[in-house]
N, C-alpha and C positions, 0 to 999 in steps of 0.2 A: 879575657878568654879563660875557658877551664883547664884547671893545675889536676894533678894528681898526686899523691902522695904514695911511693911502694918501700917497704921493707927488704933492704938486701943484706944477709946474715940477721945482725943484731942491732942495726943502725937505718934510718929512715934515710930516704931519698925524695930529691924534688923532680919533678918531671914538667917541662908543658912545650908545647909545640910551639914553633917561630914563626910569626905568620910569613908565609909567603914573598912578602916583598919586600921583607928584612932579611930573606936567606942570605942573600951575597956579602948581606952586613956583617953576617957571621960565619965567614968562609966556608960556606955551603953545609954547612951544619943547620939541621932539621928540626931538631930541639934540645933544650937547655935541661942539664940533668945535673942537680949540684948533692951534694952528701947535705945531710942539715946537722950530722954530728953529735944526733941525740937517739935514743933508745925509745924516749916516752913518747908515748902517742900525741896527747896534748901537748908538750911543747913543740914538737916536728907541726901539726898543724896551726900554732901560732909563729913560728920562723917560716913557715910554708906562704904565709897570706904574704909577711912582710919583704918575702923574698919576691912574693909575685908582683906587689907595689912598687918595688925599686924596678924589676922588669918593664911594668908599664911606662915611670918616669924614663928611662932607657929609651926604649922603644917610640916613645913622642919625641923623646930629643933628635930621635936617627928620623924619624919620618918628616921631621918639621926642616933637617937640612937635607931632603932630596923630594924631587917632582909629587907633586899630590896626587898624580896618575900615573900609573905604569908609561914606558915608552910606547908608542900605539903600534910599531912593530914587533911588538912581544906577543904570542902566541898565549892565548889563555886555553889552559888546558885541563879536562877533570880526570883526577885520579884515584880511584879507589876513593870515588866518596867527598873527594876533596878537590881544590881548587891550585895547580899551581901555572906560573908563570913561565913561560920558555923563549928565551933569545933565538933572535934569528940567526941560522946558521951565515958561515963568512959568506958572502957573495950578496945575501938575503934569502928569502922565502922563494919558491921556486914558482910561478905564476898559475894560478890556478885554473883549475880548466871549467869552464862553461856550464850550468847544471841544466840537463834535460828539462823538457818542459816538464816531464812527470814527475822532478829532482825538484824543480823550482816549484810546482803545484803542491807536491807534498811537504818543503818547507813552509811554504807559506799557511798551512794549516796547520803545522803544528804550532806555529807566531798564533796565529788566531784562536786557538785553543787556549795557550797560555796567556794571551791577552780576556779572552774569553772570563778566564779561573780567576782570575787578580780580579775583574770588574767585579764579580761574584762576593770576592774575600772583602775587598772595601766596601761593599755594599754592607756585606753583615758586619763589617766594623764601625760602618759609621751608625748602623741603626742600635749596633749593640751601645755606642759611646753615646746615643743619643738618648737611650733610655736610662743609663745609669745617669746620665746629668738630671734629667725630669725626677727621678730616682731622689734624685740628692739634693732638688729643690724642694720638692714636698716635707724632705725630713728636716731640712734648718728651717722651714715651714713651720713645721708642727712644733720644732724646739725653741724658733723666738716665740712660740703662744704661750708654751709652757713657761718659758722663762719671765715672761711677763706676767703671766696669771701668779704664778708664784712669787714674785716681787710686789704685784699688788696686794697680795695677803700677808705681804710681809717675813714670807718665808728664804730660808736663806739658798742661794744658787744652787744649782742644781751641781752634783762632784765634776770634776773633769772627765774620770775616767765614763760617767755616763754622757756625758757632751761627745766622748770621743767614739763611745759606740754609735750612739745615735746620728752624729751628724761630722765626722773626722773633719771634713776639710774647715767646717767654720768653729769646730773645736779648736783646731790649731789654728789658725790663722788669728784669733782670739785671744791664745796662751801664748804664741811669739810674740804680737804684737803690728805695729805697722811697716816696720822696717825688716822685717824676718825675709822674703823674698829677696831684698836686695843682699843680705846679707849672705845668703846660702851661697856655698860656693857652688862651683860648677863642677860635677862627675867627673871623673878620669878613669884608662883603665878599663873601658867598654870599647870594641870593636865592633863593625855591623856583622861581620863574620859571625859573631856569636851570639847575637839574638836569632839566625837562623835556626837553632833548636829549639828554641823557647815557641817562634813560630809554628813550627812543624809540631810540636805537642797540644798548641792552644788550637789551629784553625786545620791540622792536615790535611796539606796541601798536596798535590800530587807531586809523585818524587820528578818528575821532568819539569812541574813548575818550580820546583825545590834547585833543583840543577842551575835553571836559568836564573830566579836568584841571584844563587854562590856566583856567575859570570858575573852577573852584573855589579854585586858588592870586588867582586876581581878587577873591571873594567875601572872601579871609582878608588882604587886602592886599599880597599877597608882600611876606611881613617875610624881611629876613633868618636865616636859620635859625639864628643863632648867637642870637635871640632871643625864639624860641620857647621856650616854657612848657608845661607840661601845662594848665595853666588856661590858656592861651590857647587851646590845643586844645578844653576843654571850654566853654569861652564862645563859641566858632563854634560847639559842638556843641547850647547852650543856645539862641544865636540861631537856627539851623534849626526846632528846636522849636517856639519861640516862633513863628517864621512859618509853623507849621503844614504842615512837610516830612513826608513819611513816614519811617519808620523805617529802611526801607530806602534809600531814596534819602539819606537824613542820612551812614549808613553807609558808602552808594558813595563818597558825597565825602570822608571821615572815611577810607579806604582810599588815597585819590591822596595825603593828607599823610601817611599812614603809610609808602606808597614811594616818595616824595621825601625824604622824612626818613631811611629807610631810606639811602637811596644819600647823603646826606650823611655818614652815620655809617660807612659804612664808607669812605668816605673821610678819616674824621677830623674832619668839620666843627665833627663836636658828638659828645658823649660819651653820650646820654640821645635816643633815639626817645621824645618825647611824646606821639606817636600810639598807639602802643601799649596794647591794652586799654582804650582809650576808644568801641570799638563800641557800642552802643545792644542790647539783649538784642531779639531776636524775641519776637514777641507770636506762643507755640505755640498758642494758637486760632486762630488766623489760617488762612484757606482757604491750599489750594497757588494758587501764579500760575496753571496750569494745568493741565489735566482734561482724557482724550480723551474724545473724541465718543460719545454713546450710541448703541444702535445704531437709534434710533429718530432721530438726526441725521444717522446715517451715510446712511441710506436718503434721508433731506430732501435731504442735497448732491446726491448721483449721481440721483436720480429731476429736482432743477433743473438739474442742468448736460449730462442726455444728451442735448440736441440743442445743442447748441452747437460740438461736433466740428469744424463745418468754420469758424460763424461766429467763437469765441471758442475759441479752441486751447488758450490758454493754460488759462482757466476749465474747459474739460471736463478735461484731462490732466493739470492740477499737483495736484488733491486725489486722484487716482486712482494718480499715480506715487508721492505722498505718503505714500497709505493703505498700500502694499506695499512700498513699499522705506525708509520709514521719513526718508528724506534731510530736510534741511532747505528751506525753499521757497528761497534764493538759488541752491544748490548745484543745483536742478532749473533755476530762471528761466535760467541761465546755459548752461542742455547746449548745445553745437554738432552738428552732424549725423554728425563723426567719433570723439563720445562716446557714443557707441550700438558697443559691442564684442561681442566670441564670444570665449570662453573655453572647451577644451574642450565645443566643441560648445553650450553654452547663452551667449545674446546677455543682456547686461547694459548696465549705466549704469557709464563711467568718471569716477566723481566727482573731480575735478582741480585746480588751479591752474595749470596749466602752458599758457601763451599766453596769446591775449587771448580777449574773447568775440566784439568786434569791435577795427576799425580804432583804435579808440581808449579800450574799456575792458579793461584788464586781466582773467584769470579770478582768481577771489577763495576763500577757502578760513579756515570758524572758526580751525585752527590746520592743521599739518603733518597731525597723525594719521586730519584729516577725508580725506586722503586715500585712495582704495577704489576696487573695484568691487564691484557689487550688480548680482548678478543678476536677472532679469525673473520677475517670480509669472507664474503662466495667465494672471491674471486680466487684467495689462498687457500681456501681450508681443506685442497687437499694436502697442504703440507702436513698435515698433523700424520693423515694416514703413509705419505711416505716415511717422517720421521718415526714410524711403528714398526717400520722394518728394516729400522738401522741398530746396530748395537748400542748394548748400554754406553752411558759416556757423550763425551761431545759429538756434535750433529755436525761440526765441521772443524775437524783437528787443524790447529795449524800449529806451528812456535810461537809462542809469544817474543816481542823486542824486549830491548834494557828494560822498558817502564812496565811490563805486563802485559800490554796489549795485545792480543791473538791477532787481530785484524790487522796489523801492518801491512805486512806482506801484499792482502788481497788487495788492501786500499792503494797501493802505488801496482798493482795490476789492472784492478779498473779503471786508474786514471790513466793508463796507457790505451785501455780499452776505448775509454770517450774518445783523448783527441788521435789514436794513428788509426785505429778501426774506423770509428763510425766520424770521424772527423768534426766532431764538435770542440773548435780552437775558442770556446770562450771558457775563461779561467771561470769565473763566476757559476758555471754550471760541473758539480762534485757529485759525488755520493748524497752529501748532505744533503741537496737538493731536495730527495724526495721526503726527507723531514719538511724543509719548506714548503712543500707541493700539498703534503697531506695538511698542513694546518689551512693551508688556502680550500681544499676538496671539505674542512670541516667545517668553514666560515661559510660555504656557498650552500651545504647542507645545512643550517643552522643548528646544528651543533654550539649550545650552550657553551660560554667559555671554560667554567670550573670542570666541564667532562671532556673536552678540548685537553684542557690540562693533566686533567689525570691520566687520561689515553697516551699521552703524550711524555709524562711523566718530569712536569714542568712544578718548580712551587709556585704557589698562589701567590701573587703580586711580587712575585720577586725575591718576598723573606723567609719564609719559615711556614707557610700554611700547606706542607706536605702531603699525601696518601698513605703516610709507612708501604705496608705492605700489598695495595691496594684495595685491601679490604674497608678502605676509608669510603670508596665510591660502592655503590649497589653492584653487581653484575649486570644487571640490568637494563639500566642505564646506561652504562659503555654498552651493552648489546647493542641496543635500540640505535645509538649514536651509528654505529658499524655497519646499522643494516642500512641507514640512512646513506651510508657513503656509497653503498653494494648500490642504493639505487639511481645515482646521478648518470 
């Protein structure tokens, strides 16, 4: 974990924080703050390090003689950023009460979201680890030719330190020898706790998958990674069960230690990802999460929300902008009045990140490639001329939550809308839906995939083959796509 080092008067101090579930070990003291009793900068940061090593030896002595997981009646709690631990009050925990359907709807979408985000991050992790290996085959490739073409001519080996630019891993494995693996000892001194930033710099993650993370390195104790086990893996994987997790959500979390673990291991921490292939199989009966709207729902929305126009703007226009241009409901909650553009003659939605919404929230955006414009069907395009006579600024103010999001609010309003208004009780039919609806309206339109995708604001196969700005696709072409759907 990180130390710091502060000057008070004329004399350096050490500082670092206690993780969490060593506090009680330290009579409730938060962190360790010791004099280092020198002046010089260089020696306080060499007593600094070795101060922090004898902590880590500490710190595995106390965690190796008490439980490897919190008590499962301890309250994990985040605070200010951070992650601590709370005993149950005397008696216990006081029974919780029951979450609304629209309580239970809205949790379960934000699981699906953050499960969503992880399949995303491992995707690019695995494609990224897959290229640096092909990467790293070609170049010991290219350096056994050279080294043998040069042995044939009788020239003498090529230096180490160009062995080591060229090809490091069969450079050194080379220079150790055959026994160097076994010989390396094993890291110490790394928490999973603390490659949480190293993550959040390398793949920025969103801060609410960033959150669930921190629980879940909380739930597993933040052991040091140097003593992690595959059976430790699968006895957090057994305890979820036991507490009757879904399979999916076991897995979300079963995913944060697999790229923690990951990022230790290419650092060297640990030789063995015990995460790895410990996922939980899907249960292939299993309904999808979600289902578009039938057209016998489609008609219930828009027959409750046409008068609303002027009282409830938001409720008439977001399942209407939704229904035809496919977008996601934050990406619409968010438009401002100078994201209503003309392109070639036809007025669109510039789906964005770029500013704020307001004074104080940022604009927000799934990943880069969400980046687009979407042109206007028939059937919306008077919104552009009502958005012409709203003031400058956002087109539908709300607060943002914790994570940014404008759209909360309205999003557990419409779910109370589907099932007490119009009484649609299948969990499977959301907002999202009419994301799902429109890619189905663009498949029976034969709408090409890659313009499918860009409309939609999807990367191309999954990796990396974006739109930036959507000036990647013609206008055009999304025109054309658009008017196709205007004519089913």
């Amino acid at each position: 974990m990180a130390y710091n080092i502060q000057k008070r008067g004329n004399v350096y101090y050490f500082r670092r924080r206690i993780p969490f579930d060593l506090i009680d070990q330290h009579a409730g003291k938060r962190e360790i703050v010791r004099s280092l009793g020198t002046k010089d900068r260089a020696e306080a940061e060499r007593l600094a390090r070795k101060v922090s090593v004898d902590l880590d030896d500490e710190w595995l002595a106390m965690r190796a003689s008490q439980p490897k997981v919190p008590p499962t009646d301890w309250s994990v709690e985040m605070v200010d950023g951070g992650v601590i631990l709370v005993p149950p009050p005397p008696g216990g925990w006081p029974k919780p009460r029951e979450l609304t359907p629209a309580e239970q709807e809205d949790w379960e979408r934000y699981q699906l979201e953050a499960a969503e985000e992880v399949a995303k991050l491992n995707a690019q992790e695995d494609a990224q680890a897959e290229a640096d290996e092909v990467e790293a085959d070609k170049l010991e490739r290219v350096l056994a030719i050279v080294e043998r073409r040069r042995a044939e001519a009788g020239l003498a080996p090529l230096p180490q330190d160009v062995r080591l630019t060229v090809a490091p891993q069969r450079a050194a494995k080379q220079a150790a020898g055959p026994s160097a693996e076994a010989k390396r000892p094993a890291a110490t001194g790394t928490n999973l706790e603390s490659l949480i930033p190293i993550w959040k710099r390398e793949r920025k993650p969103a801060e609410k998958t960033v959150q669930s993370a921190m629980r879940t390195v909380a739930e597993l104790g933040d052991p040091n990674v140097s003593t992690i086990t595959r059976q430790t893996i699968i006895a957090y994987r057994d305890k979820l069960l036991d507490a009757g997790k879904a399979v999916n959500t076991i897995n979300t979390r079963l995913s944060f230690i697999r790229i923690l673990l990951g990022i230790a291991k290419d650092r060297g921490l640990v030789e063995i990802n015990h995460a790895d292939d410990t996922a939980l199989q899907e249960d292939k009966r299993a309904v999808d999460k979600r289902k578009p709207y039938s057209q016998e729902q489609i008609e219930a929305v828009m027959a409750a929300t046409e008068g609303m126009k002027k009282t409830l703007p938001t409720m008439y226009w977001l399942p209407r902008l939704a229904r035809w241009t496919g977008a996601r409901l934050n990406e619409l909650h968010q438009l401002r009045k100078d994201d209503i553009q003309t392109r070639e003659g036809v007025t669109g939605l510039m789906i964005t990140d770029e500013g704020d919404h307001d004074s104080e929230t940022p604009m927000r955006l799934k990943n880069a490639g969400s980046r687009r414009w979407v042109p206007l069907a028939e059937q919306v395009r008077d919104f552009a001329e009502w958005a012409s006579k709203q003031p400058a600024g956002p087109l539908f103010p709300a607060a943002p939550n914790k994570y940014g999001v404008v759209s909360d609010g309205f999003s557990k309003r419409y779910g109370r809308f589907l099932r007490e208004t119009l009484k649609i009780k299948d969990k499977r039919v959301t907002f999202h839906s009419w994301r799902h609806g429109f890619a189905d309206m663009c498949r029976a339109a034969g709408v090409a995939p890659d313009v499918r995708m860009a409309l939609m604001g999807h990367t191309e196969g999954g990796v990396s083959g974006t739109y930036g700005s959507g000036d990647g696709m013609p206008p055009r072409r999304l025109s054309e796509a658009v008017a196709a759907l205007s004519a089913l």
